[in-house]
PyMOL Python script that loads the backbone (N, CA, C, O; Angstrom):
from pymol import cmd

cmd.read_pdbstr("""\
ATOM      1  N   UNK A   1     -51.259 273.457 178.945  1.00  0.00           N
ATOM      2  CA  UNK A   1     -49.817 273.145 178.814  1.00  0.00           C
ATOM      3  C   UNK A   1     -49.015 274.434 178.569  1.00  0.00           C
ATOM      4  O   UNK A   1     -49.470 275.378 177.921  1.00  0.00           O
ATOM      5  N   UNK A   2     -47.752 274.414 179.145  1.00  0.00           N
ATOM      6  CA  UNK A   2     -46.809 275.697 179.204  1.00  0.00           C
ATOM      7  C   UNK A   2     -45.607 275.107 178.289  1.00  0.00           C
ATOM      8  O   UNK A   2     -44.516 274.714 178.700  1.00  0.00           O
ATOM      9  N   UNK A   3     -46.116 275.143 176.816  1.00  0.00           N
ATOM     10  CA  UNK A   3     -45.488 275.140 175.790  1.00  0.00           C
ATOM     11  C   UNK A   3     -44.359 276.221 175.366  1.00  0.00           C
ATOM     12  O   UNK A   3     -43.205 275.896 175.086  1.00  0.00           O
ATOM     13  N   UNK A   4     -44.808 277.444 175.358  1.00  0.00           N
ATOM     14  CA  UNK A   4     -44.510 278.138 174.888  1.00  0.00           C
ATOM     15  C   UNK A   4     -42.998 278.634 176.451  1.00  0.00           C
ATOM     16  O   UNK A   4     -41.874 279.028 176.140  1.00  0.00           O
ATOM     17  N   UNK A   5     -43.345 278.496 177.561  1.00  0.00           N
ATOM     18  CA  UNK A   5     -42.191 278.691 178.344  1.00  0.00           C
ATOM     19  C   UNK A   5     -41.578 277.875 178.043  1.00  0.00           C
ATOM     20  O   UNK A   5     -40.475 278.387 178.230  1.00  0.00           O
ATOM     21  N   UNK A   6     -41.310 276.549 177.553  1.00  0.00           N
ATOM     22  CA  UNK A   6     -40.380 275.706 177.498  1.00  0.00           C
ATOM     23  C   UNK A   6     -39.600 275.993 176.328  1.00  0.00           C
ATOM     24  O   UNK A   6     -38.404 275.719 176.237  1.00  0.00           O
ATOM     25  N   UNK A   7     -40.231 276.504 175.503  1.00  0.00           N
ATOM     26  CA  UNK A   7     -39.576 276.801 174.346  1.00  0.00           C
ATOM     27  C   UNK A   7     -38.323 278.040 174.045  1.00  0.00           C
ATOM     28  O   UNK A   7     -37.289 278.149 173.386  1.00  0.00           O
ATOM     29  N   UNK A   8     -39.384 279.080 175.239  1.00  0.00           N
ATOM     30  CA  UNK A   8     -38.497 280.145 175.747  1.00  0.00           C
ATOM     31  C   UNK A   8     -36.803 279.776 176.478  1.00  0.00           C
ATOM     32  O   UNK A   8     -35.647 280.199 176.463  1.00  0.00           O
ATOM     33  N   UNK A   9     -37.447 278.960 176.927  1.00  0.00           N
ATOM     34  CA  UNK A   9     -36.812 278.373 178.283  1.00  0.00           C
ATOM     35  C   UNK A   9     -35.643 277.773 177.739  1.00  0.00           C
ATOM     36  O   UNK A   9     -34.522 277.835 178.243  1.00  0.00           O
ATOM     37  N   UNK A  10     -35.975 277.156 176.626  1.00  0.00           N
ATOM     38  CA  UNK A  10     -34.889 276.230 175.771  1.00  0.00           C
ATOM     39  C   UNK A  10     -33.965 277.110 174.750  1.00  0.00           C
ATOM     40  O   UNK A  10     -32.839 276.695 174.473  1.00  0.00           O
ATOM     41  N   UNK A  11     -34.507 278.459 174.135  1.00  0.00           N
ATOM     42  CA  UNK A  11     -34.077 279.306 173.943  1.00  0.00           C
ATOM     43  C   UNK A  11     -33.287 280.306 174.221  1.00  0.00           C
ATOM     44  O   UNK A  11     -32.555 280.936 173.457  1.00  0.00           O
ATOM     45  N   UNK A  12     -33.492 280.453 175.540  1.00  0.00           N
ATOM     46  CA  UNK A  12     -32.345 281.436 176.367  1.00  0.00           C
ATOM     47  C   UNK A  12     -30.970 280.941 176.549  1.00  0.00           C
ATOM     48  O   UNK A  12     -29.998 281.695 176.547  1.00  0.00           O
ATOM     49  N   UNK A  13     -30.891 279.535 176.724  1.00  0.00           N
ATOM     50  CA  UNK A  13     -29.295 278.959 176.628  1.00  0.00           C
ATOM     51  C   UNK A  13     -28.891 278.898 175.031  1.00  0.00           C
ATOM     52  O   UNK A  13     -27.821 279.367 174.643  1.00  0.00           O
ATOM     53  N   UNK A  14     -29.732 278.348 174.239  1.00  0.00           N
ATOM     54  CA  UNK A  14     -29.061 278.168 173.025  1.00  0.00           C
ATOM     55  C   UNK A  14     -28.540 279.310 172.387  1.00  0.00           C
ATOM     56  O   UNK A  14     -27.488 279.192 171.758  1.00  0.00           O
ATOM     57  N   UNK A  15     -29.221 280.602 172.463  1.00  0.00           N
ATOM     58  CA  UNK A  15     -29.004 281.704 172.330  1.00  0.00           C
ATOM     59  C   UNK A  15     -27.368 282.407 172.599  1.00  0.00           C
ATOM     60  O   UNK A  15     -26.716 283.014 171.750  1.00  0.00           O
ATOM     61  N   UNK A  16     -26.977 282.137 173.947  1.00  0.00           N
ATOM     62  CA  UNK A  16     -26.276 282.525 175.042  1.00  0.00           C
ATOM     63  C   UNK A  16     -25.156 281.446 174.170  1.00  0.00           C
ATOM     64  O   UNK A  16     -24.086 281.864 173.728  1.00  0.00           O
ATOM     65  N   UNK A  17     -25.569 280.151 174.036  1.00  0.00           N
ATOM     66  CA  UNK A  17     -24.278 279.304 173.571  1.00  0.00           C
ATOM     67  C   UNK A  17     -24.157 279.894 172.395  1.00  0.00           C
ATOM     68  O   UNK A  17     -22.974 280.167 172.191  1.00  0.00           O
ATOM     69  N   UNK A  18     -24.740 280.160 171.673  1.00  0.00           N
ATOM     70  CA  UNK A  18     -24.328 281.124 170.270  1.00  0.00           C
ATOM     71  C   UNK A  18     -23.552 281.988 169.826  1.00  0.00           C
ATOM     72  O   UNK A  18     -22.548 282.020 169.115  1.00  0.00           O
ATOM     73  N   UNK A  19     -24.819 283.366 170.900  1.00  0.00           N
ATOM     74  CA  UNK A  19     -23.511 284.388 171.199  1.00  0.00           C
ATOM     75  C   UNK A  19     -21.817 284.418 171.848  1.00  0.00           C
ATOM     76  O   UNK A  19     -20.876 285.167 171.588  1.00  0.00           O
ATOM     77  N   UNK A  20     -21.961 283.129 172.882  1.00  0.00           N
ATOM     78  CA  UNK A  20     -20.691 283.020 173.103  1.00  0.00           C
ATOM     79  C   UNK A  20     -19.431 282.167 172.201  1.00  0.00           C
ATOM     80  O   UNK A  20     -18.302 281.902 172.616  1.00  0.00           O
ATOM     81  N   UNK A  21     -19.846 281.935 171.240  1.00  0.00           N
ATOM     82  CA  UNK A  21     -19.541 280.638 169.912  1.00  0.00           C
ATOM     83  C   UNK A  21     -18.829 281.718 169.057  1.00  0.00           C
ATOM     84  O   UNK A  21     -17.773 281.762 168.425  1.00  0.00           O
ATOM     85  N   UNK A  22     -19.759 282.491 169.282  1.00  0.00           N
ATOM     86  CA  UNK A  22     -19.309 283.496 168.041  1.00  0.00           C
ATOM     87  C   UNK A  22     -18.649 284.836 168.580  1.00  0.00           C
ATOM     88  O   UNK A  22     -19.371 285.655 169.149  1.00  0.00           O
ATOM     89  N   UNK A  23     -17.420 285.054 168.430  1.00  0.00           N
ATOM     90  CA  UNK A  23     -17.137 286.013 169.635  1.00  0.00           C
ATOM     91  C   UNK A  23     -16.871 286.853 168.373  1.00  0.00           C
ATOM     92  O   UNK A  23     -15.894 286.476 167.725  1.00  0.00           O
ATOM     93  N   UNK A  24     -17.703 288.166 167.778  1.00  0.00           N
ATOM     94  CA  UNK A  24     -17.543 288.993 166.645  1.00  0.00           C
ATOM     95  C   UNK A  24     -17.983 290.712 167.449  1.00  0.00           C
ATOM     96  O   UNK A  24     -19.001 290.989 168.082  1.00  0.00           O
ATOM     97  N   UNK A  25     -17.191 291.310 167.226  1.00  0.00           N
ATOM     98  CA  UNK A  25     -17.081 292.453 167.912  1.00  0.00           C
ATOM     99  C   UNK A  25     -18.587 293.544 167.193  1.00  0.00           C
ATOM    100  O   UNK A  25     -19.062 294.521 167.771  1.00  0.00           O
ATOM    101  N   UNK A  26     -19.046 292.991 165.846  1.00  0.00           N
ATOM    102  CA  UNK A  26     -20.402 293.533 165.688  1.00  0.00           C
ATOM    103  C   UNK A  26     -21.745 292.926 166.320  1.00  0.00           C
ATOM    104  O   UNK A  26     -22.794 293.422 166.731  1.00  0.00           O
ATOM    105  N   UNK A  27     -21.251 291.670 166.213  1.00  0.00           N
ATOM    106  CA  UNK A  27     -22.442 290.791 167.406  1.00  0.00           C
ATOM    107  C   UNK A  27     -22.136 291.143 169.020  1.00  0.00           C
ATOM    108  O   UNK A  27     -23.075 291.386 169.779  1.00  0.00           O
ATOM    109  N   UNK A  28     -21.292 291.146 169.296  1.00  0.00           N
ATOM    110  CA  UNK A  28     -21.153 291.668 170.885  1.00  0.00           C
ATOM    111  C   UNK A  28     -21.883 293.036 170.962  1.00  0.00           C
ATOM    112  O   UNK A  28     -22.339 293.367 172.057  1.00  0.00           O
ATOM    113  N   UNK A  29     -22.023 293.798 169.973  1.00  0.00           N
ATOM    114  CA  UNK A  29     -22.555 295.037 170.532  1.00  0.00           C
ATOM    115  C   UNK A  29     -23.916 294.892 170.111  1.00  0.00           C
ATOM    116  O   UNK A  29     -24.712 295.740 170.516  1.00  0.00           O
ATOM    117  N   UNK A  30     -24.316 293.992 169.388  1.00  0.00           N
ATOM    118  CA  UNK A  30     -25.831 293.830 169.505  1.00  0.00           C
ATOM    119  C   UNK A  30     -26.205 292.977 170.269  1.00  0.00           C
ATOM    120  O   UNK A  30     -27.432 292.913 170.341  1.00  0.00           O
ATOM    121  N   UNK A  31     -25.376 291.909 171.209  1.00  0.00           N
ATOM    122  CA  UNK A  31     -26.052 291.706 172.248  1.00  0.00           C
ATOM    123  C   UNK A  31     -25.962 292.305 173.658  1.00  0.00           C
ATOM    124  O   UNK A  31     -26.819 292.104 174.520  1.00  0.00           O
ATOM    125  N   UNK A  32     -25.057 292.924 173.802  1.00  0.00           N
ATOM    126  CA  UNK A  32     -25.132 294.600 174.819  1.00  0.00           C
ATOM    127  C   UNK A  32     -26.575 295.154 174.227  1.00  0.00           C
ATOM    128  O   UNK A  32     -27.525 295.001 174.995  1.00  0.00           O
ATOM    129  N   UNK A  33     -26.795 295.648 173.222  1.00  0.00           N
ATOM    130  CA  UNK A  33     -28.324 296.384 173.280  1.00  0.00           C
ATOM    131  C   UNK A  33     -29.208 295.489 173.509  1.00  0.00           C
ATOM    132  O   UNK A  33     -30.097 295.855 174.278  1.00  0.00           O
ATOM    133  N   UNK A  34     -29.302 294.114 172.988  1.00  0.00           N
ATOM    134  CA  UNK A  34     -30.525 292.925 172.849  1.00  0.00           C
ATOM    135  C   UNK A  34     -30.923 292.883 174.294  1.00  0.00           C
ATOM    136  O   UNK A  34     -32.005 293.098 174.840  1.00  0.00           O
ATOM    137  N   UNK A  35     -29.603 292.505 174.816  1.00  0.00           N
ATOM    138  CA  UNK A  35     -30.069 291.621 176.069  1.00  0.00           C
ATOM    139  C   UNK A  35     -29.768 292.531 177.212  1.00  0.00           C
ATOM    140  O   UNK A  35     -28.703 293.133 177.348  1.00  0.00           O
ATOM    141  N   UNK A  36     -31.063 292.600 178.241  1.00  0.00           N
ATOM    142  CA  UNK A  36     -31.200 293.632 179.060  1.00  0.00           C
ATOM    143  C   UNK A  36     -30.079 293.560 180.227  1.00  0.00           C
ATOM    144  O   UNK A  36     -30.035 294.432 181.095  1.00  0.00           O
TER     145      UNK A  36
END
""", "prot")
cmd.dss("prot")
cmd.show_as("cartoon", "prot")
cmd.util.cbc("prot")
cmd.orient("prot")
C-alpha cells in the first residue's frame, strides 16, 4: 500500500491552503526558500 504518497499527496494542498490563508510577509519568504 502507497500510504505514505497519499499522505504526501494530501499534504501538498493543505500546506499551499495555509500558506495562502496566511498572507505574512515573514512566512512568504520562508516559503520562497521552502518550496522549490
Amino acid at each position: 500500500m502507497e500510504l505514505k504518497e497519499l499522505v504526501e499527496r494530501r499534504r501538498e494542498p493543505l500546506l499551499k491552503t495555509l500558506g495562502e490563508s496566511i498572507r505574512i510577509p515573514s512566512v512568504r519568504e520562508e516559503d520562497e526558500s521552502g518550496y522549490p
